[in-house]
C-alpha positions as CSV (number, residue, x, y, z in Angstrom):
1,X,-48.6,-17.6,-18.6
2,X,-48.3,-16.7,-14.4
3,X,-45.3,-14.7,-15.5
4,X,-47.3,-12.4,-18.2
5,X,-50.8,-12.5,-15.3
6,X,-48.1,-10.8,-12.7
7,X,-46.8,-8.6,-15.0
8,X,-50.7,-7.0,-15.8
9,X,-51.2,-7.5,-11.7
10,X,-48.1,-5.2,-11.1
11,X,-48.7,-2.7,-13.9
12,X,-52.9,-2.3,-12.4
13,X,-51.1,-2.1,-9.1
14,X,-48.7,1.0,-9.9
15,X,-51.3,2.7,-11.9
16,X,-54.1,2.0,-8.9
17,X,-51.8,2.6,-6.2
18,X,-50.9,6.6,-8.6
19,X,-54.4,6.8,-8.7
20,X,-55.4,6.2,-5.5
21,X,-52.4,8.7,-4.2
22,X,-53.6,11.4,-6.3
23,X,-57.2,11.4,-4.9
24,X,-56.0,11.3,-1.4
25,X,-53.9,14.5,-2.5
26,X,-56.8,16.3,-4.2
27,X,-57.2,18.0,-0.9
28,X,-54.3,20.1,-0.9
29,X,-54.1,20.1,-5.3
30,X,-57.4,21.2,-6.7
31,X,-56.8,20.1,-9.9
32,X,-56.4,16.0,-9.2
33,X,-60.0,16.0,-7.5
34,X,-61.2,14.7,-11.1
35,X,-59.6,11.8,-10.0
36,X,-62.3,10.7,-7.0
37,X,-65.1,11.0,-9.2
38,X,-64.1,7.4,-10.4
39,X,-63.2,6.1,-7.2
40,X,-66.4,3.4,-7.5
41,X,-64.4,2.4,-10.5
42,X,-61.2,2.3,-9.0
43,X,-62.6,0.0,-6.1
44,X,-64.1,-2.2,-8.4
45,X,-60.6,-2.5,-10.6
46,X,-59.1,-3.0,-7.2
47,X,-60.8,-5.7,-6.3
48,X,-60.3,-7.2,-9.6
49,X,-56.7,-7.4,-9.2
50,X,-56.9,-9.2,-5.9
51,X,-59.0,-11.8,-7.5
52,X,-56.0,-12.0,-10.3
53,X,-53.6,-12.1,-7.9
54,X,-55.5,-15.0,-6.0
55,X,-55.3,-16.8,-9.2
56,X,-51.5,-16.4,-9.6
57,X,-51.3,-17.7,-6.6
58,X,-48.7,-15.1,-5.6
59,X,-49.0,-14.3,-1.7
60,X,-47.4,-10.7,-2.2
61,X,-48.9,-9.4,-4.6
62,X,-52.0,-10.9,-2.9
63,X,-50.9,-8.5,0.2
64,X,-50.6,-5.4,-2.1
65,X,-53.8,-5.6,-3.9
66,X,-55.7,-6.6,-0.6
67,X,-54.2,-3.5,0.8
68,X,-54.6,-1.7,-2.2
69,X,-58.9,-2.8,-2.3
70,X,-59.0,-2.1,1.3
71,X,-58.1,1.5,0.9
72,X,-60.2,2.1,-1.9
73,X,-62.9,0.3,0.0
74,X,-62.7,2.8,2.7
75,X,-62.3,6.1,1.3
76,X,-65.8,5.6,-0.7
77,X,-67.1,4.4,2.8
78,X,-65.9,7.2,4.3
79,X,-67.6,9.9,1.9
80,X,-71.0,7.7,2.9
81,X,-72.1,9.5,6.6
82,X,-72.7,12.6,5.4
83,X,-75.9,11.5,3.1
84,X,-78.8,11.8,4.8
85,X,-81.1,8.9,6.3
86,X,-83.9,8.2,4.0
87,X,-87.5,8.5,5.4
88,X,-89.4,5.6,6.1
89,X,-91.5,4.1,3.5
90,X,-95.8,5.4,4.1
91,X,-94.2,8.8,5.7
92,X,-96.4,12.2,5.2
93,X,-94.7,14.3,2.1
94,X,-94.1,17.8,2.8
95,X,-91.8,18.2,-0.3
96,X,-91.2,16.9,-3.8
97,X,-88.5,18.0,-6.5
98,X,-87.0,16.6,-8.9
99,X,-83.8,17.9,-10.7
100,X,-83.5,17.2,-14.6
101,X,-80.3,17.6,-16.6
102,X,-82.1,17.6,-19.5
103,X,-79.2,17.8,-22.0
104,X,-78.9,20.5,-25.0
105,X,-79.6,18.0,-28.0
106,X,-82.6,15.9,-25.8
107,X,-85.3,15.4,-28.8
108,X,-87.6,13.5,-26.4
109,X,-89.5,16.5,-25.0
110,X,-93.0,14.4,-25.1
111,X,-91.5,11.6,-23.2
112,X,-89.9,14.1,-20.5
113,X,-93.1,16.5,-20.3
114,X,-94.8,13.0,-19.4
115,X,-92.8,12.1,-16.8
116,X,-92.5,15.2,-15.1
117,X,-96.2,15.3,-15.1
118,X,-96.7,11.8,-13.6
119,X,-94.2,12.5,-10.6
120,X,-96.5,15.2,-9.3
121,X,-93.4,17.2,-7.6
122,X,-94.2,20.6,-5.9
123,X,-90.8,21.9,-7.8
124,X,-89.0,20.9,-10.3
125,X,-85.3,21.9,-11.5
126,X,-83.9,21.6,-14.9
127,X,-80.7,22.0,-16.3
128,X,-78.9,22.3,-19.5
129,X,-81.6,23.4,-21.3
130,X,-81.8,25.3,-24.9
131,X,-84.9,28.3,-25.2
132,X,-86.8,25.9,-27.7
133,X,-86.8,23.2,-25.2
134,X,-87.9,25.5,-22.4
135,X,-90.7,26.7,-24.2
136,X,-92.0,23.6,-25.4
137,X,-91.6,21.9,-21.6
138,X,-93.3,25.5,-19.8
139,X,-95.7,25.1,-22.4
140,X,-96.9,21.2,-21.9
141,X,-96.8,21.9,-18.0
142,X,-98.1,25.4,-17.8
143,X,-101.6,23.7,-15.9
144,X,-99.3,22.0,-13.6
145,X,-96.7,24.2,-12.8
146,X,-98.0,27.7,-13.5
147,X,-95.1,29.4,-11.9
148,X,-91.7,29.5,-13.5
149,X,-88.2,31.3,-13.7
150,X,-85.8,30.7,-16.5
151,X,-85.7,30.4,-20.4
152,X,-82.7,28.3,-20.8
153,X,-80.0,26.9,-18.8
154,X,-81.3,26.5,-15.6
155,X,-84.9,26.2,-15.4
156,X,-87.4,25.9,-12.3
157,X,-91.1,25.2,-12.7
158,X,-93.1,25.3,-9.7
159,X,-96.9,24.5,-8.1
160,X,-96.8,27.3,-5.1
161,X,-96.6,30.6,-5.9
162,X,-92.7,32.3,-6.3
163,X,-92.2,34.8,-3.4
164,X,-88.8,36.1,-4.6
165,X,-86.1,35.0,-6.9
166,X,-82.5,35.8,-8.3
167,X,-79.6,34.2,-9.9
168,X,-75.4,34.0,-9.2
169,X,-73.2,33.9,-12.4
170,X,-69.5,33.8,-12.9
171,X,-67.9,37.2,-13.1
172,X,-66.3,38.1,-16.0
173,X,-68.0,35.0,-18.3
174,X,-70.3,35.4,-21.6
175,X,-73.9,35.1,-20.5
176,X,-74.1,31.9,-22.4
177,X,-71.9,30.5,-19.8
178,X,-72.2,32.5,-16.7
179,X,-75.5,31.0,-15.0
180,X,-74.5,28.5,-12.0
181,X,-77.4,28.7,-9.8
182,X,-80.7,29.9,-10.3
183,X,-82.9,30.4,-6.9
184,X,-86.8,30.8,-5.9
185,X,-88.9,31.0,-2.6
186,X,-92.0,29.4,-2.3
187,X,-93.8,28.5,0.5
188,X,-95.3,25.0,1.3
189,X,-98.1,24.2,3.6
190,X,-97.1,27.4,5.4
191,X,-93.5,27.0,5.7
192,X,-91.2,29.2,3.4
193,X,-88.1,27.7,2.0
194,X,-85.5,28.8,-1.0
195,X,-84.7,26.2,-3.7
196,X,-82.0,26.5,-5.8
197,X,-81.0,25.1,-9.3
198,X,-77.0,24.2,-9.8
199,X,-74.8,23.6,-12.8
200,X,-71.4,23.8,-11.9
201,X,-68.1,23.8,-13.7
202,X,-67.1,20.3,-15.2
203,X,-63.9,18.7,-13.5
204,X,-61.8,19.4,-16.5
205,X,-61.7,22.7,-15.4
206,X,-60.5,22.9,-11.9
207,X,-59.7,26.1,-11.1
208,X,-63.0,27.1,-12.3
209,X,-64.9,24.4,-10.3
210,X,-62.9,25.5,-7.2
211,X,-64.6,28.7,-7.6
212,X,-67.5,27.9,-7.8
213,X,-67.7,25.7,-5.0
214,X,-66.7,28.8,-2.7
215,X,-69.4,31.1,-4.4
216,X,-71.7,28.0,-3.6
217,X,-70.9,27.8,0.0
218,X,-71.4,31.7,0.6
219,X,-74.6,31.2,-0.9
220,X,-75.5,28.2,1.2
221,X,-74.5,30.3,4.7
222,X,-76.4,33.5,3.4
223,X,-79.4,31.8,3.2
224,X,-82.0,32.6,6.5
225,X,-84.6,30.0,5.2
226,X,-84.1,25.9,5.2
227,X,-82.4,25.6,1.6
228,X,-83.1,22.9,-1.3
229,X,-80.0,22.6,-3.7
230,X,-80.6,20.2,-6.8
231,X,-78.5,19.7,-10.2
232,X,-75.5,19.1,-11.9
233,X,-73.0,19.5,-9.6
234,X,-70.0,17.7,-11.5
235,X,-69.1,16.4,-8.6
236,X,-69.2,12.5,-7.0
237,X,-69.8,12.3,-3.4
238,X,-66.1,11.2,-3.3
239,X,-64.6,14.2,-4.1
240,X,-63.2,16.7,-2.0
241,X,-64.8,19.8,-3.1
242,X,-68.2,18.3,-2.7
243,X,-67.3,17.1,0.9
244,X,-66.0,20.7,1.5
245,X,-69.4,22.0,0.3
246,X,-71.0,19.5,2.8
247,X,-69.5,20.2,5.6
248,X,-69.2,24.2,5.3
249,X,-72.9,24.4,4.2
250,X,-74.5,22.1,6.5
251,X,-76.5,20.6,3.9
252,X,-77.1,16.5,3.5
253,X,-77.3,14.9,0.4
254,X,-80.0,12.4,-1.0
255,X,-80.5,9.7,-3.5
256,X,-76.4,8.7,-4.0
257,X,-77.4,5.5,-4.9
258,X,-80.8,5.6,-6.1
259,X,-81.5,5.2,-9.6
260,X,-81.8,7.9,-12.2
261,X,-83.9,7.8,-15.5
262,X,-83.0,6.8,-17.7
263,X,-80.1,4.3,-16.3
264,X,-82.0,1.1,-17.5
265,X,-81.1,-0.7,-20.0
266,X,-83.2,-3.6,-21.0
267,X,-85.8,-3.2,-18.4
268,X,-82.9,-3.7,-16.2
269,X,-81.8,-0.4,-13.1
270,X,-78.2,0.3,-13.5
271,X,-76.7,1.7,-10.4
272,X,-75.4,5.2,-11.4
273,X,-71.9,4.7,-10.4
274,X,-70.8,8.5,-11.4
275,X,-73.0,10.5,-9.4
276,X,-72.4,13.9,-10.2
277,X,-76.1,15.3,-9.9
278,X,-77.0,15.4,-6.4
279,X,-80.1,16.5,-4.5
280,X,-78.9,18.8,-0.8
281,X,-81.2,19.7,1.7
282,X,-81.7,21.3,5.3
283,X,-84.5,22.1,7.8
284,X,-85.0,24.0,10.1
285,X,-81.9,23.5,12.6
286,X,-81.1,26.0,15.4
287,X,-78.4,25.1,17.7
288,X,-78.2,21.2,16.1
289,X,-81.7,20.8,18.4
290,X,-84.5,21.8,15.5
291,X,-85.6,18.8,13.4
292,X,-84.1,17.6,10.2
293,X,-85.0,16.4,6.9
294,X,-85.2,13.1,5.4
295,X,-85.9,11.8,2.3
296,X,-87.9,9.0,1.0
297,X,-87.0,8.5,-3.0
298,X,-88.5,6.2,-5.5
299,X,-87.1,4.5,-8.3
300,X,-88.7,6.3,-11.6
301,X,-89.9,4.9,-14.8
302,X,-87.6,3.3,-18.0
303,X,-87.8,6.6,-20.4
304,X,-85.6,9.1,-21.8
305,X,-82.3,9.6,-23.4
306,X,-80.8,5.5,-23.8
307,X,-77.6,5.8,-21.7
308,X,-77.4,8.7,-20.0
309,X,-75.3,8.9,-17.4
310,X,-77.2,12.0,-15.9
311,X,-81.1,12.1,-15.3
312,X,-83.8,12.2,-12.9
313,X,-83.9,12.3,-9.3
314,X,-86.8,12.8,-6.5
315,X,-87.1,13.9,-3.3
316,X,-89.7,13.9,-0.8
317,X,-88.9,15.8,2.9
318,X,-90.8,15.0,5.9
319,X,-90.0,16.2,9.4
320,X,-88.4,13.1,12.0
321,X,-87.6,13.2,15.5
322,X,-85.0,16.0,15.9
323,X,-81.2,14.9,17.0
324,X,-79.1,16.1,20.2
325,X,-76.1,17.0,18.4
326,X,-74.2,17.7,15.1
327,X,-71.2,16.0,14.6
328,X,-68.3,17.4,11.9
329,X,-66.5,14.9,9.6
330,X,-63.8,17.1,8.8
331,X,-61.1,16.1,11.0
332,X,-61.9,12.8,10.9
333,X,-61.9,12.5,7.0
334,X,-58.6,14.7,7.2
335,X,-56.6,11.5,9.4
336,X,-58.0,9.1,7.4
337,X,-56.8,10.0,4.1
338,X,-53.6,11.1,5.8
339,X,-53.3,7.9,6.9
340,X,-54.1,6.2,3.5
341,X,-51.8,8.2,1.4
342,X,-49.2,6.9,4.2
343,X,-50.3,3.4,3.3
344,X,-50.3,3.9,-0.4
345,X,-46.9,5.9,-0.5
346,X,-44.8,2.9,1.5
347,X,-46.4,0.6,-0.7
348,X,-45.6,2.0,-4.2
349,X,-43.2,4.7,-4.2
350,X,-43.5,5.2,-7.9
351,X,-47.1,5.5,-9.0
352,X,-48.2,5.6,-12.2
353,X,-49.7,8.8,-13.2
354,X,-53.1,8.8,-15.3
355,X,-53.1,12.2,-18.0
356,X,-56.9,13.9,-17.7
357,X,-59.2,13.8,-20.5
358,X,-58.9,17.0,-22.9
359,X,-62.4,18.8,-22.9
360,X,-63.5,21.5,-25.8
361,X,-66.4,23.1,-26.6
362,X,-67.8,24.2,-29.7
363,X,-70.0,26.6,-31.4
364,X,-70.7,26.2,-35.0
365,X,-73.8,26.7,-37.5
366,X,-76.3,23.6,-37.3
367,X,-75.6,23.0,-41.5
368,X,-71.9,23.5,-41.6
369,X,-70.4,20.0,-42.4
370,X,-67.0,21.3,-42.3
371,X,-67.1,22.2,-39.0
372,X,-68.5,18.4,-38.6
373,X,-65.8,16.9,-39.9
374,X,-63.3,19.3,-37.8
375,X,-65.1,17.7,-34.5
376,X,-64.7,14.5,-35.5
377,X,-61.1,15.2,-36.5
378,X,-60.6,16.3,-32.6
379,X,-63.0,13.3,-31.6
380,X,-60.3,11.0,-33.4
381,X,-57.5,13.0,-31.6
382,X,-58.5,12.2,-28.2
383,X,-60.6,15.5,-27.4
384,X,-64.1,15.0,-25.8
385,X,-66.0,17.4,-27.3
386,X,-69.4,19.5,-26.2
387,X,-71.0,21.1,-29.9
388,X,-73.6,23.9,-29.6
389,X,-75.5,24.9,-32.5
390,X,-75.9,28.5,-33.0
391,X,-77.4,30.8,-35.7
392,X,-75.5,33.4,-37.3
393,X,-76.2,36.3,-35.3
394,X,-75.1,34.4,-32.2
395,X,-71.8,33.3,-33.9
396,X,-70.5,36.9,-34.4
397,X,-72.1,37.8,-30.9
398,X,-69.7,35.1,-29.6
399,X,-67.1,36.0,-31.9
400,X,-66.9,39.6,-30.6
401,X,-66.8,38.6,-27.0
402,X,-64.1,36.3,-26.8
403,X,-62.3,38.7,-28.9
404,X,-62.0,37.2,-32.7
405,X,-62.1,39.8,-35.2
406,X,-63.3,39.5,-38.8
407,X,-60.0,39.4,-39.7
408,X,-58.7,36.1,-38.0
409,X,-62.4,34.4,-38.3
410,X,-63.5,31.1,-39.7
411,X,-66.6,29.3,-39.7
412,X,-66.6,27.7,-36.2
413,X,-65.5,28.9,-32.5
414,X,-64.5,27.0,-29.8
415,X,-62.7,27.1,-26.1
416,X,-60.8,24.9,-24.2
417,X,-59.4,26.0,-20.7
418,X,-59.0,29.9,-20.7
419,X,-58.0,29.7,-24.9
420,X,-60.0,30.3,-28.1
421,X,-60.0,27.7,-30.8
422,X,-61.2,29.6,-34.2
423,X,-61.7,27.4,-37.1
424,X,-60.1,24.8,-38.7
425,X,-56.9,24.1,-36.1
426,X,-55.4,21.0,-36.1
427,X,-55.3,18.8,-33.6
428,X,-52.0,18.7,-32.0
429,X,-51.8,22.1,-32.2
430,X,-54.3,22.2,-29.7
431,X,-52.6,19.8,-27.5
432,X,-49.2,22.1,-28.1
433,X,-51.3,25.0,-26.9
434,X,-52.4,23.8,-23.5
435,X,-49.2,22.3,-23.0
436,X,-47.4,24.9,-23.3
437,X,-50.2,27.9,-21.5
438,X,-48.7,30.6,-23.8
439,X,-49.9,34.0,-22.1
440,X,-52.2,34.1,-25.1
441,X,-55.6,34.6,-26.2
442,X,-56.0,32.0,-28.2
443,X,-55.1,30.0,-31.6
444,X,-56.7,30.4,-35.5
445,X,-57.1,29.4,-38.7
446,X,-58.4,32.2,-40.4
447,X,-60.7,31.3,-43.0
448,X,-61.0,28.4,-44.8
449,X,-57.9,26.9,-46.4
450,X,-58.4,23.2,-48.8
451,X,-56.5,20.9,-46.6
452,X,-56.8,21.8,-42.8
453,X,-58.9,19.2,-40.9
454,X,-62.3,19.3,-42.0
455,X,-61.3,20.2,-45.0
456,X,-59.7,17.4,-46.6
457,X,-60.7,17.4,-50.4
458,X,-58.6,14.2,-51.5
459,X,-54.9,15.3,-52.4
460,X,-55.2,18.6,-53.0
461,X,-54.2,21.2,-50.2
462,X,-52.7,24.8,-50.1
463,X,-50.6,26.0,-47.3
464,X,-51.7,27.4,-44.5
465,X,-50.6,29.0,-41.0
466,X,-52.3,28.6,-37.5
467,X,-51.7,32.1,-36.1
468,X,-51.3,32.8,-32.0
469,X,-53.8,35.3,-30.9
470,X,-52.0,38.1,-28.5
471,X,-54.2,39.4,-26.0
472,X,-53.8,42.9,-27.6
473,X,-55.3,41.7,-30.7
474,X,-52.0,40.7,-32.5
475,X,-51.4,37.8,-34.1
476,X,-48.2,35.8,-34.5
477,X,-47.1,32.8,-36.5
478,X,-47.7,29.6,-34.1
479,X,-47.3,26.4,-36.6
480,X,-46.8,26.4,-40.7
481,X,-48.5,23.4,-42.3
């Protein structure tokens, strides 16, 4: 029995230790940062092991999972003094928002129209959201907030009057996709300020999010007014891009640990351990003398969407005593993880490596059940997949700008990475696809063929080819089946 516990303590130890490595080297590789958004979870498995290792009563591998906790331990400590302090409980409010991700498919619109209207916030910032949504939430607020911008995807309702206004989107993307930050001025008790909603790229895409990040920045230092950022960043605290963004823009961030709605579960708050939507703030600062911002947050109320991982979260600014200086992390943060990935190389010179999560989207009619069956065919294959219902006008729209002719098209469209998935491709085609990164547009089934996933119809099948879509338009044969 000891001799099968060490094996599983050495096996979490290799793949903790490749973990932890690949975080620490996020900084110079981009694309491994999706690693440090589950460093709570890799703390938490790390201190497992040294429990497990306690009981095996093994004094080495005791030494190596201590070491192994220890690191983990600090690097989410280290990520911790750039939040800022929250205000002290009974302080004047100068400021409320609250940033929604209110999630395409969200059905509760009565529930979250409520509980916008009960947290009485000057501002409030929505994400994710679909036109019928949009209208039904501008609608059922319009007394409170008379003042908006947005019809879908990034929304922001507001009590004070909107002095100016404008958006940033990704060059070269569909419109559907293009929005990452929506921005208004208002001005509050007599002090103007800009606020600006965020969605940026999910982690799966790296490059992307990298991007984005920098366009975020620039927009951060061309701002002349103190600056509100609140959404779905993608982002933990503990990865480096979102440190980057902290300590380019100046900004502090609020309510990492706070709770979210709706993360309860049985009337009981669970801590959101992958926060990804953040709340940044500044005030007036001239020098590092000027005064800063804090926030005081509250805990909301047990409604919504039953376990969401994103949500709700609120802020209230008030003015404190200003501070002598400003102090960079940077070159601090930059030792320590030097330092750590020392540590973690000597220890385990062969870590395990952890493959990322494949992420597709999907457009598709909201009756097709063929196109149902083809998700859960990917679902079933490993892909985590985002579906988006779309009438048929918006289908050939979609169609025509990712560059699918009528001649290669099915019933469904999707994209994963930089490629185009149309119709009913199977699975580990797909994978063969972004394995491979052909200098390709994309892959298709064209039509309909009796057989291809989704469209199983018991033994009988004809044969069919998935063709490679050139970027010229041309089409080649990619698999036979």
């Amino acid at each position: 029995m000891r001799a099968w516990l060490k094996g599983v303590i050495v096996a979490g130890l290799l793949l903790g230790a490749g973990l932890t490595l690949l975080g620490v080297l996020a900084r110079w590789w981009p694309a491994l940062d999706m690693v440090n958004n589950g460093l709570l979870f890799m703390t938490v498995g790390a201190i497992a092991l040294l429990c497990l290792a306690l009981a095996a009563r093994d004094w080495r591998l005791v030494l190596a999972a201590a070491v192994l906790a220890a690191i983990n331990v600090m690097l989410v400590i280290a990520a911790l003094p750039g939040a800022a302090a929250d205000a002290a409980p009974g302080s004047p409010r100068f400021l409320r928002v609250v940033t929604f991700n209110l999630w395409h498919y969200n059905d509760r619109m009565d529930d979250v129209a409520k509980f916008l209207a009960e947290t009485d916030a000057d501002a409030v910032v929505l994400q994710k959201v679909g036109k019928p949504n949009g209208a039904l939430l501008r609608q059922a607020l319009q007394s409170r907030y008379p003042y908006s911008v947005g019809d879908w995807g990034i929304i922001i309702l507001s009590k004070h009057p909107i002095l100016a206004d404008g958006r940033i989107d990704r060059p070269g993307y569909p419109p559907w996709i293009s929005l990452m930050v929506r921005w208004i001025r208002i001005e509050v008790n007599g002090t103007p300020f800009d606020l600006a909603g965020v969605h940026l790229a999910r982690p799966f895409y790296p490059d992307l999010q990298q991007e984005d990040v920098a366009a975020l920045i620039a927009f951060a230092n061309s701002r002349t007014l103190p600056l509100v950022m609140a959404g779905d960043f993608n982002m933990s605290p503990w990865t480096e891009k979102l440190g980057r963004f902290e300590r380019s823009s100046g900004l502090k961030r609020y309510n990492i640990f706070h709770l979210t709605w709706p993360m309860q579960k049985w009337s009981v708050p669970l801590l959101p351990l992958v926060a990804i939507d953040n709340v940044f703030a500044v005030a007036i600062c001239q020098d590092c003398r000027g005064a800063r911002a804090a926030a005081w947050v509250r805990p909301p109320p047990d409604r919504g969407r039953s376990g969401a991982a994103t949500g709700c979260r609120r802020i209230e600014l008030r003015v404190v005593a200003p501070r002598s200086h400003c102090r960079d992390q940077e070159d601090r943060a930059m030792a320590m993880r030097l330092v750590f990935a020392l540590l973690a190389s000597l220890l385990w010179a062969s870590p395990a490596l952890a493959a990322a999560e494949a992420s597709i989207e999907v457009w598709k009619s909201a009756t097709c059940k063929c196109c149902i069956n083809w998700v859960k065919h990917l679902e079933a294959n490993g892909f985590a997949v985002t579906v988006n219902a779309a009438d048929p006008s918006m289908l050939d729209r979609i169609k025509r700008q990712l560059g699918i002719g009528e001649d290669i098209a099915a019933c469904h469209t999707a994209k994963i990475g930089p490629y185009v998935v149309e119709g009913h491709v199977p699975a580990p085609d797909i994978k063969r696809l972004v394995a491979e990164q052909p200098d390709a547009l994309g892959l298709t089934v064209p039509g309909m063929p009796v057989g291809s996933p989704g469209m199983e119809q018991g033994a009988e099948a004809e044969p069919y080819d998935v063709l490679l879509i050139n970027k010229d338009g041309t089409t080649a044969v990619y698999a036979s089946h």
